[in-house]
C-alpha positions as CSV (number, residue, x, y, z in Angstrom):
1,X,0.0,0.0,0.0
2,X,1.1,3.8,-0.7
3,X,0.5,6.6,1.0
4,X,-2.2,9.3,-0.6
5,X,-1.6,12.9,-1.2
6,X,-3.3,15.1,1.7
7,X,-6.7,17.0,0.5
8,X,-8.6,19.8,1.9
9,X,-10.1,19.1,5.1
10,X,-7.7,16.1,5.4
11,X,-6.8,14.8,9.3
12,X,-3.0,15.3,10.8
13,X,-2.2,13.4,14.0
14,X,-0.6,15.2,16.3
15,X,1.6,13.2,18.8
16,X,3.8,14.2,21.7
17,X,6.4,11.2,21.4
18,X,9.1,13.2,23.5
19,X,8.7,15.9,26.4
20,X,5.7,17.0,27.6
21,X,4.4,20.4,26.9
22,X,0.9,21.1,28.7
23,X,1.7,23.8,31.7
24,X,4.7,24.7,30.3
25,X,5.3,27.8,28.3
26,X,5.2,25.8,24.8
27,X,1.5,25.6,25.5
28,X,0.7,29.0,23.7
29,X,2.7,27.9,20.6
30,X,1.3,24.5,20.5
31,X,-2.5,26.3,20.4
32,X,-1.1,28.9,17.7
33,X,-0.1,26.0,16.1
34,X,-3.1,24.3,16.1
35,X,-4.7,26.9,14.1
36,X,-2.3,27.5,11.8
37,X,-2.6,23.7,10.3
38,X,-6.4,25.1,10.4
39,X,-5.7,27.7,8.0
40,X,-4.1,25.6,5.9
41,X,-6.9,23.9,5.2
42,X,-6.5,20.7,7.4
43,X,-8.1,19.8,10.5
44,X,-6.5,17.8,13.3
45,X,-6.4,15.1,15.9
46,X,-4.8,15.4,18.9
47,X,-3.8,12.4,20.7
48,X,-3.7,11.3,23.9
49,X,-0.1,12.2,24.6
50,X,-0.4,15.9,23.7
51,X,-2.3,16.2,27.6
52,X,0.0,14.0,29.4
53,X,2.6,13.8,31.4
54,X,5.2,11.9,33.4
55,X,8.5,12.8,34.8
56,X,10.0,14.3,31.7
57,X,7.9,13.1,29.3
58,X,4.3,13.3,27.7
59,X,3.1,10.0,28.9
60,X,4.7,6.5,29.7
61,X,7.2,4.9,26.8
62,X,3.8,2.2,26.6
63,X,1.3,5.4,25.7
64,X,3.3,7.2,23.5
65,X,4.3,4.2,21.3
66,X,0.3,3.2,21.5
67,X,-0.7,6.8,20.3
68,X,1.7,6.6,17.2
69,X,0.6,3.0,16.4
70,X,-3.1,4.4,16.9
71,X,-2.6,7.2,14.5
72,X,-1.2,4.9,12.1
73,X,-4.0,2.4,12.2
74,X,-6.8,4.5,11.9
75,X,-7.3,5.2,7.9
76,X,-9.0,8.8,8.6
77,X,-5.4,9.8,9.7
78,X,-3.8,10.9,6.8
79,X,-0.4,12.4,8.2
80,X,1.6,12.6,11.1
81,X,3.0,15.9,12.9
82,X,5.1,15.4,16.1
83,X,4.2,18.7,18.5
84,X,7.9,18.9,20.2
85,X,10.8,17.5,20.5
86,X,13.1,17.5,23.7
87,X,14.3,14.1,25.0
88,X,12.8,10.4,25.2
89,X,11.7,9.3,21.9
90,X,14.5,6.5,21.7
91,X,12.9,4.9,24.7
92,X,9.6,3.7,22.5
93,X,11.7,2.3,19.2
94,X,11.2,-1.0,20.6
95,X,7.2,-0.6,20.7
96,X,6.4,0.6,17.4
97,X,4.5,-1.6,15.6
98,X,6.5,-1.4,12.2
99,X,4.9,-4.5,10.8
100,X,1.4,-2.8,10.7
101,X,3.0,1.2,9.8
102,X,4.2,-1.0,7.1
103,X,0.8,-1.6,6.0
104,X,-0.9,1.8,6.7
105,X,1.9,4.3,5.7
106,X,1.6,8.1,5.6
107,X,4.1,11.1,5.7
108,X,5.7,11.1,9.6
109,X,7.3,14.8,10.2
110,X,9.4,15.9,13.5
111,X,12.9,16.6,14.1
112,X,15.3,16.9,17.1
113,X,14.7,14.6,19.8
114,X,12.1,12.8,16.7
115,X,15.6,12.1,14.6
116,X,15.2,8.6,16.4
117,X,11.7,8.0,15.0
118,X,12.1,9.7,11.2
119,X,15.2,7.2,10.8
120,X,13.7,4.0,12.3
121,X,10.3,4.5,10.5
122,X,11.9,5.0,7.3
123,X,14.4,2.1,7.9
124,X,12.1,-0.6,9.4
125,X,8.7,0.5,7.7
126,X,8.9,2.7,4.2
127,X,6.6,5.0,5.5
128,X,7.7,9.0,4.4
129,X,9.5,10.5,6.9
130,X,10.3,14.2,7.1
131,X,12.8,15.7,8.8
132,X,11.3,19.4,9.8
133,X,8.8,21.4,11.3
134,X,6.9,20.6,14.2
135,X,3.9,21.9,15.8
136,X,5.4,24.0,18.9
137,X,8.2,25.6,17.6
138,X,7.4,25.8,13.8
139,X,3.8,26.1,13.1
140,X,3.5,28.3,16.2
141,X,6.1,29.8,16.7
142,X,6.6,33.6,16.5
143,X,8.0,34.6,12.9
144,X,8.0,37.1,10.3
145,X,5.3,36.8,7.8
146,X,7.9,36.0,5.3
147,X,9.4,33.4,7.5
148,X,6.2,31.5,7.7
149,X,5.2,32.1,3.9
150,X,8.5,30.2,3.3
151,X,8.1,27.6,6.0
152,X,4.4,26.7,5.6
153,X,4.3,26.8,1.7
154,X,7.3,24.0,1.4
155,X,4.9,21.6,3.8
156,X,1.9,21.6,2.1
157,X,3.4,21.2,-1.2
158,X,5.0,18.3,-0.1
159,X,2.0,17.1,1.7
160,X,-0.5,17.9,-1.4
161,X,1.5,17.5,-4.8
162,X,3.7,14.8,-6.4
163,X,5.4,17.6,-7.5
164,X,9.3,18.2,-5.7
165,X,10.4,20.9,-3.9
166,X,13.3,21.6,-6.6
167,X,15.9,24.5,-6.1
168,X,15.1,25.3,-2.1
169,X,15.1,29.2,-2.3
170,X,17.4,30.5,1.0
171,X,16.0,33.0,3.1
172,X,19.4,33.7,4.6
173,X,22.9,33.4,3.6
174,X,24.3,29.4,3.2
175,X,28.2,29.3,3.7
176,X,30.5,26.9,1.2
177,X,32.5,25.1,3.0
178,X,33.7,22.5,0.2
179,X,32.8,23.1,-3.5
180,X,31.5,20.6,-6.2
181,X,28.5,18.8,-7.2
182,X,27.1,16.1,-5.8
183,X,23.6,13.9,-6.0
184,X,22.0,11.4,-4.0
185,X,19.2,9.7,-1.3
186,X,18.8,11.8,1.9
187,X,19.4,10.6,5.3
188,X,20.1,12.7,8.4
189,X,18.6,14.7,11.3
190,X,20.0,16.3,14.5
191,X,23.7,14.8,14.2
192,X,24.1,13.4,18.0
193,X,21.0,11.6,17.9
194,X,21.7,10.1,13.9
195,X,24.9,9.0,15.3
196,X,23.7,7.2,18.5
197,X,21.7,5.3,16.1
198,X,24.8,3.8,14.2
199,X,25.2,-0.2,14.7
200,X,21.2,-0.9,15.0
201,X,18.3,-1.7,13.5
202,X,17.0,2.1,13.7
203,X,19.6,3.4,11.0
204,X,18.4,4.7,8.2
205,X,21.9,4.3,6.1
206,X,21.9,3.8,2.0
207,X,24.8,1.4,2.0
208,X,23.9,0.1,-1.6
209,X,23.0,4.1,-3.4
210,X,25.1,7.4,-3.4
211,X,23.8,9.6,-0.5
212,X,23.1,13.0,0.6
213,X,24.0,13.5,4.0
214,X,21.8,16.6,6.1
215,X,22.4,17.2,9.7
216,X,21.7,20.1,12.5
217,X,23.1,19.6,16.0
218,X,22.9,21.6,19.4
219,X,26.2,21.4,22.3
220,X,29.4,21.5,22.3
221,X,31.6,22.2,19.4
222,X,33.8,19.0,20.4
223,X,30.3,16.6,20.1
224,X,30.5,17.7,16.5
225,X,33.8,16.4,16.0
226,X,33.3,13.7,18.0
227,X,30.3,12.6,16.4
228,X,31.1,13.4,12.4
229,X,34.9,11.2,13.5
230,X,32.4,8.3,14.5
231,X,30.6,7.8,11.6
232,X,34.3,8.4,9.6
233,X,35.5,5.5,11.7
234,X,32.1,3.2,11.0
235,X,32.4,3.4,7.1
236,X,29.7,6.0,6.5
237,X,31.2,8.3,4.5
238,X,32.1,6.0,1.9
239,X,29.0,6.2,-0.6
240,X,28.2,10.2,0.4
241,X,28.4,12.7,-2.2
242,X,27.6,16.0,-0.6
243,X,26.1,17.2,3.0
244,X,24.2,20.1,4.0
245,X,24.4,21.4,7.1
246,X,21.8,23.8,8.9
247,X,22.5,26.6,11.3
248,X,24.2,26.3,14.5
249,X,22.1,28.4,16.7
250,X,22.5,26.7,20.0
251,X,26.1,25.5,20.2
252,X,28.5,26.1,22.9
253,X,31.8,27.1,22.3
254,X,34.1,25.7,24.8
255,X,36.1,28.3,27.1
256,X,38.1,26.0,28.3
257,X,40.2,25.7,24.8
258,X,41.8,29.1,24.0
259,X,42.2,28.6,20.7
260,X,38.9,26.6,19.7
261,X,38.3,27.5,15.8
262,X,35.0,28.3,14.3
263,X,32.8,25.0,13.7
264,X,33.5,25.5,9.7
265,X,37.1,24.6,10.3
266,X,36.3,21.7,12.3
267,X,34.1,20.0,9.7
268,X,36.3,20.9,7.2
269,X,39.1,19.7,8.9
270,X,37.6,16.0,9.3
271,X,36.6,16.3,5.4
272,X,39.4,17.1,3.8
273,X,40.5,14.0,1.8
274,X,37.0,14.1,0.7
275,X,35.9,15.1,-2.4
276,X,32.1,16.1,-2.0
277,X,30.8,19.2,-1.2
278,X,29.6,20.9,1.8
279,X,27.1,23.7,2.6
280,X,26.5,24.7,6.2
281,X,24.1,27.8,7.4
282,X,21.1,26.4,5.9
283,X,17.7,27.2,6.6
284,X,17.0,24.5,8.9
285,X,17.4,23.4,12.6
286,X,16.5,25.2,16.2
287,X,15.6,28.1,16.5
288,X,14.8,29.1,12.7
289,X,12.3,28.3,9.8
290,X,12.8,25.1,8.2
291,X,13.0,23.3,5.2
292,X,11.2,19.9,5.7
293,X,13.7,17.2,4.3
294,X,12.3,14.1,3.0
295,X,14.3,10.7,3.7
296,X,15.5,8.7,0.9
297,X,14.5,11.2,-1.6
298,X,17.1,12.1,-4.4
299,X,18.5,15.6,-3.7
300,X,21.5,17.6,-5.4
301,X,24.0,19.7,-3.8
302,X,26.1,22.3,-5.1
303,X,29.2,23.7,-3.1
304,X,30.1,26.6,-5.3
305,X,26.7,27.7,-6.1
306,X,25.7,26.7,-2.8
307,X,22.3,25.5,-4.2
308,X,20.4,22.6,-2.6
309,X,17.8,21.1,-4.7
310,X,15.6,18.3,-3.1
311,X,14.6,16.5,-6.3
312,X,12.0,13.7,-5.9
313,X,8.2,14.3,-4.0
314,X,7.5,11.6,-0.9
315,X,4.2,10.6,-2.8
């Protein structure tokens, strides 16, 4: 079975898989966001985990695996919108049901602490997975009217049409950090999280076709070298052919090391007997609009021109 483009007046799940967000300060965005899938023409269903709560997440790791199976099964769902991110989500891999996801499929969006789910679910069940906007911080969260044009009109075109996304117009300026040309199948998400992933079933690696590789990350500067020198060491790099990079908004810049360089000369530094290119500053990750970035889809990048074209639909 294959998943259907979304219609007017069309149902989105919403599910809290992570952190819980009722009495928190998220709870105004989540409502904002709420009626901004509204006015683009969908309605909604919340589940159960989106009013829950339990330590430091939105229900136990046995509800919040229940109310993503749930929103598969039920055949008035027609796409899946995580509502936050945070911490937790690797706790319910185990309790998916991939088996029946496998038989209902329908586009699964989310990103950050979601990077767990996006990979498995496209790994272990075919389903379309997208790496990007969520419904606290994206949706409803406070931007310009440009910023949301940009954001919003990117999701439902790849939620309603067959057509691709193409030539992703930047609303701010991408750096080049290696030039060149390279195509192939996305795979990605927040970089820590991707990484812990490596060596199990959850990894969503294209071992057998040339890849694209797209990553965000939060922390330290040194977790980025750690992490991009792990999957150098585990053979991943062997079959990329370009990476894009989005913006580093919440990093932390050790004080400790006097002379720590700018993240650009890190990366590069741990790339440079490779010969793809590399964009970083991209319109995607925390704190910012995003692009949503389909898994597995065929997608281009161009160092020089720094140009990232995403160049399949997930229909």
């Amino acid at each position: 079975m294959k998943s259907s483009i979304l219609k007017e007046n069309d149902i989105i799940g919403i599910v809290a898989p992570s952190v819980p967000f009722v009495g928190t300060d998220l709870e105004k965005n989540y409502k904002r966001g709420l009626k901004e899938i509204m006015k683009m023409g969908f309605r909604y269903k919340e589940g159960k985990t989106t009013h829950l709560k339990k330590w430091h997440l939105a229900g136990s790791d046995e509800e919040r695996a229940k109310d993503i199976n749930k929103m598969f099964s039920d055949s008035k769902i027609k796409a899946i919108i995580c509502a936050v991110g945070g911490t937790g989500a690797d706790r319910i891999l185990g309790k998916l049901d991939y088996a029946l996801i496998r038989k209902h499929p329908k586009p699964f969006m989310g990103m950050s602490d979601p990077t767990v789910l996006t990979s498995a679910l496209f790994q272990l069940s075919n389903t379309p997975t997208i790496y990007g906007p969520d419904v606290c911080f994206a949706f409803g969260g406070v931007k310009s009217k440009k910023q949301k044009k940009w954001e919003l009109s990117m999701i439902k075109q790849m939620l309603t049409s067959k057509k691709p996304l193409g030539k992703i117009e930047n609303l701010t300026k991408w750096k080049k950090i290696k030039g060149g040309f390279g195509k192939g199948y996305l795979v990605g998400g927040h970089l820590g999280l991707y990484n812990r992933l490596k060596g199990t079933k959850y990894f969503a690696d294209i071992k057998n076709k040339p890849k694209i590789l797209f990553w965000e990350t939060t922390g330290k500067y040194s977790n980025v070298d750690r992490d991009l020198q792990n999957l150098i060491q585990y053979g991943f790099f062997e079959n990329v052919k370009g990476m894009i990079i989005g913006k580093f908004n919440l990093m932390e810049k050790e004080n400790e090391y006097s002379k720590m360089p700018a993240i650009e000369k890190i990366i590069f530094g741990n790339f440079k007997k490779y010969k793809f290119p590399i964009i970083s500053a991209a319109d995607f990750g925390h704190c910012t609009p995003n692009i949503p970035i389909p898994y597995g889809k065929l997608a281009s990048v161009d160092g020089d021109k720094k140009e990232f074209r995403i160049l399949e639909g997930i229909f």
